[in-house]
Structure formats: C-alpha cells, structure tokens
LOLUM-209671 format. One record per residue (C-alpha): residue in one letter; x, y, z. Coordinates in Angstrom, 2 decimals. Example, Ala and Ser with C-alpha at 12.3 -4.5 7.8 and 13.67 -1.06 7.14 Angstrom:
<recs>
(a,(12.30,-4.50,7.80)),
(s,(13.67,-1.06,7.14)),
</recs>
This chain:
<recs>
(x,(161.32,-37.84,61.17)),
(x,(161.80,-41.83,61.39)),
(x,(161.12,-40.93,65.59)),
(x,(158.20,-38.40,65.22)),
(x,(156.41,-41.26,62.59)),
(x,(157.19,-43.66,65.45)),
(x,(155.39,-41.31,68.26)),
(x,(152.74,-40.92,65.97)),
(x,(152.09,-44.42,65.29)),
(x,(152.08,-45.67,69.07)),
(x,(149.69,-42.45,69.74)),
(x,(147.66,-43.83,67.34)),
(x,(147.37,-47.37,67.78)),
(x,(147.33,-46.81,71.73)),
(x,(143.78,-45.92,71.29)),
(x,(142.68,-49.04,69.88)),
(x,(144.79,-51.62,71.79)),
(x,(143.16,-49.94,75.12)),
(x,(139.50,-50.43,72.73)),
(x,(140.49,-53.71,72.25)),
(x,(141.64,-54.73,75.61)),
(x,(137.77,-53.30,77.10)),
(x,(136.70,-55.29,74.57)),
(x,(137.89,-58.55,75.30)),
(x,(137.55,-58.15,78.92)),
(x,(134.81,-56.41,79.40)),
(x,(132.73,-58.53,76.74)),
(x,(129.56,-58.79,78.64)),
(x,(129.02,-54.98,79.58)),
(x,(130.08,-54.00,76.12)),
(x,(127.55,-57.19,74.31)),
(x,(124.99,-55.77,76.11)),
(x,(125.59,-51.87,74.97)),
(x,(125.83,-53.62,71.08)),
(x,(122.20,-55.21,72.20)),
(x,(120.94,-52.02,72.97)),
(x,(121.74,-50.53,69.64)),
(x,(120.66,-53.13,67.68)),
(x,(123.43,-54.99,66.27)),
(x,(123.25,-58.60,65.51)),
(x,(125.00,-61.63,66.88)),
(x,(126.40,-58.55,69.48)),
(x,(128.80,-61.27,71.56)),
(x,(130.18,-62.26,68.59)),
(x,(130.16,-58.88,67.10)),
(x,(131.91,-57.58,70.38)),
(x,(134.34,-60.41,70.50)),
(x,(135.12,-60.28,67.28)),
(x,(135.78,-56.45,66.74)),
(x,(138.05,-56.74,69.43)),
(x,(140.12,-59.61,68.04)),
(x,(140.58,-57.03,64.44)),
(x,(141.14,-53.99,66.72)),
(x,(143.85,-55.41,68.59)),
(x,(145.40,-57.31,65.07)),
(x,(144.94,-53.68,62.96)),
(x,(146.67,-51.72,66.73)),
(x,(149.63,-54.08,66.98)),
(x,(150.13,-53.64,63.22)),
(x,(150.20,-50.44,62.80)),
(x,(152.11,-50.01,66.29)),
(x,(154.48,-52.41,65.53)),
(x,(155.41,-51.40,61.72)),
(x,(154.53,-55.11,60.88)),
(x,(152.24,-55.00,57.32)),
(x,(151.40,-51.28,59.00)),
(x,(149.03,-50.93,55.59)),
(x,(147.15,-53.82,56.44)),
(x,(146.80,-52.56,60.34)),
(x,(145.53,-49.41,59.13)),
(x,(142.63,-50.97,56.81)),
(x,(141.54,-53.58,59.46)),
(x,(140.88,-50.52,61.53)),
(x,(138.88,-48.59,58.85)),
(x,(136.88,-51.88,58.65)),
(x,(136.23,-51.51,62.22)),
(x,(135.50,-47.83,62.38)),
(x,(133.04,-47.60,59.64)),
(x,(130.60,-49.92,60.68)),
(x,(131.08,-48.39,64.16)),
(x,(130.43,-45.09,63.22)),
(x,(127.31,-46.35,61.70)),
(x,(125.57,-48.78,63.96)),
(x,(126.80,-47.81,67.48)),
(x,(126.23,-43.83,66.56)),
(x,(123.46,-43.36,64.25)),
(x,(122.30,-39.61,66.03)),
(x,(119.73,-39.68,62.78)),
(x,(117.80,-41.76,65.00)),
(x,(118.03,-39.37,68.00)),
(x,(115.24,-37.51,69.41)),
(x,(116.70,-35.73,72.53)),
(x,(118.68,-32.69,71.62)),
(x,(121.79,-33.93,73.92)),
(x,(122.02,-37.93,72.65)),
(x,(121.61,-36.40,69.29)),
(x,(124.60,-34.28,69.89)),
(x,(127.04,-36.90,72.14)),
(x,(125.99,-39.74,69.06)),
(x,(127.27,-37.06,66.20)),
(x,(130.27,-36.21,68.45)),
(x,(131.38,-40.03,68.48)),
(x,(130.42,-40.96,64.70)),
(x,(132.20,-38.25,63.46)),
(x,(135.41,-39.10,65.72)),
(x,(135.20,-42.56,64.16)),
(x,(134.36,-41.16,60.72)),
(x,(137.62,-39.10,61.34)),
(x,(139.60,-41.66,62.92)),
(x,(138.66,-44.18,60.01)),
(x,(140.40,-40.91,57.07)),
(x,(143.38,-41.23,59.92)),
(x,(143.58,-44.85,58.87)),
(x,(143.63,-44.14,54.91)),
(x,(145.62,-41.94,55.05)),
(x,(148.46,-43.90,57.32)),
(x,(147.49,-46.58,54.90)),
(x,(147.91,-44.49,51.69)),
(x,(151.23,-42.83,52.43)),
(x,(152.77,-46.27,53.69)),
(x,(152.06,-47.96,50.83)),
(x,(153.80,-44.46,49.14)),
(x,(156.59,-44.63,50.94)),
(x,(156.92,-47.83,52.86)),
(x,(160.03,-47.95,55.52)),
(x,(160.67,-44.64,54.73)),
(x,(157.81,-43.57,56.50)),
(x,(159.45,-44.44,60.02)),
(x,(161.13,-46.94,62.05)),
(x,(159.23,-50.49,60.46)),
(x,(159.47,-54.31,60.99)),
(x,(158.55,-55.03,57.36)),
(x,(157.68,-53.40,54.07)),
(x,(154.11,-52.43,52.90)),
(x,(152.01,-55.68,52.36)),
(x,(149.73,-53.90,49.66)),
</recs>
C-alpha cells in the first residue's frame, strides 16, 4: 500500500506543481484573467498563490509535513473556487455551466485535501513512503 499512497500522492500534487509553474511563469496572462474577475491586488494575488501552490505540491509530493501541504492547498482552492468561478453571477447558459464545472472541481479537489490531511495526521508514516511525520 506504502507504493499505491506514493502514486497517489505524486498524481495528486502533479496537478498543482504544473498550476504553480503557469503561475509563476505565466504571471502576466494569468494577472490579467484575476483582473477580469475581480480580484484584488491580482499580481500579487497570482504571484502569491503560486508561491503556496507549489509549497502545499512539493509537500504533499514529497511526504515532508504532507498535513501541512494538504491545508495550504485547501487555502488555495477555496478562495479559488469562489472568486475565479462564481457561475451565480453567470448569465449565458454555457459560462454558467463551464464556471460550475471548475468550482465544483476545486470544491472537490479542496475535500481531496482534508481528507489527505485528516488521515495523515491519523496515521502519519503509515500512510506511505514519508520524509517526516505529521506536523499537526
């Protein structure tokens, strides 16, 4: 099981180091999409969601405090889900739709992230192959 936790984690975490690396290199195209949706301070907010993405990816990837990983994600996703998706606000029958599709992916990704959290702080190392013990 130690191997299939281990697949699981770098499945996981893969999405949000290749988030994290658009991100940080992509900052302008992805400032201006945060613009667009109204979020404040977007460079910084852009910037700086990439720097906790990539923290909470390598984390959780690595086994290293995977419990903290796992909550700096849900601190990302939340907020996501709500200002980048908010398909209340849509009028047209199709961005109404795409916006629900991708705040309820983050909305499920962030229960992912509790519940990696959760059971690692349960069962610690014995959850798979880890660098160190549950922080939390």
């Amino acid at each position: 099981m130690d191997v299939v936790a281990l697949i699981g984690r770098i499945l996981f975490a893969s999405l949000f180091l290749g988030s994290a690396f658009g991100h940080l290199s992509q900052a302008a195209a992805m400032t201006g999409y945060a613009s667009s949706k109204g979020v404040p301070q977007a460079k910084i907010a852009v910037l700086g969601s990439g720097v906790l993405i990539l923290v909470g990816g390598l984390l959780v990837l690595l086994g290293l405090w995977m419990d903290l990983g796992a909550l700096l994600l849900v601190v990302f996703l939340v907020p996501t889900a709500v200002l980048m998706h908010p398909f209340w606000k849509e009028t047209d029958a199709m961005a109404k739709q795409t916006e629900m599709i991708q705040f309820q992916k983050d909305i499920a990704l962030a229960g992912a992230a509790l519940l990696l959290f959760a059971l690692y702080a349960g069962f610690g190392a014995r959850l798979g192959i880890t660098i160190t013990d549950p922080l939390f």
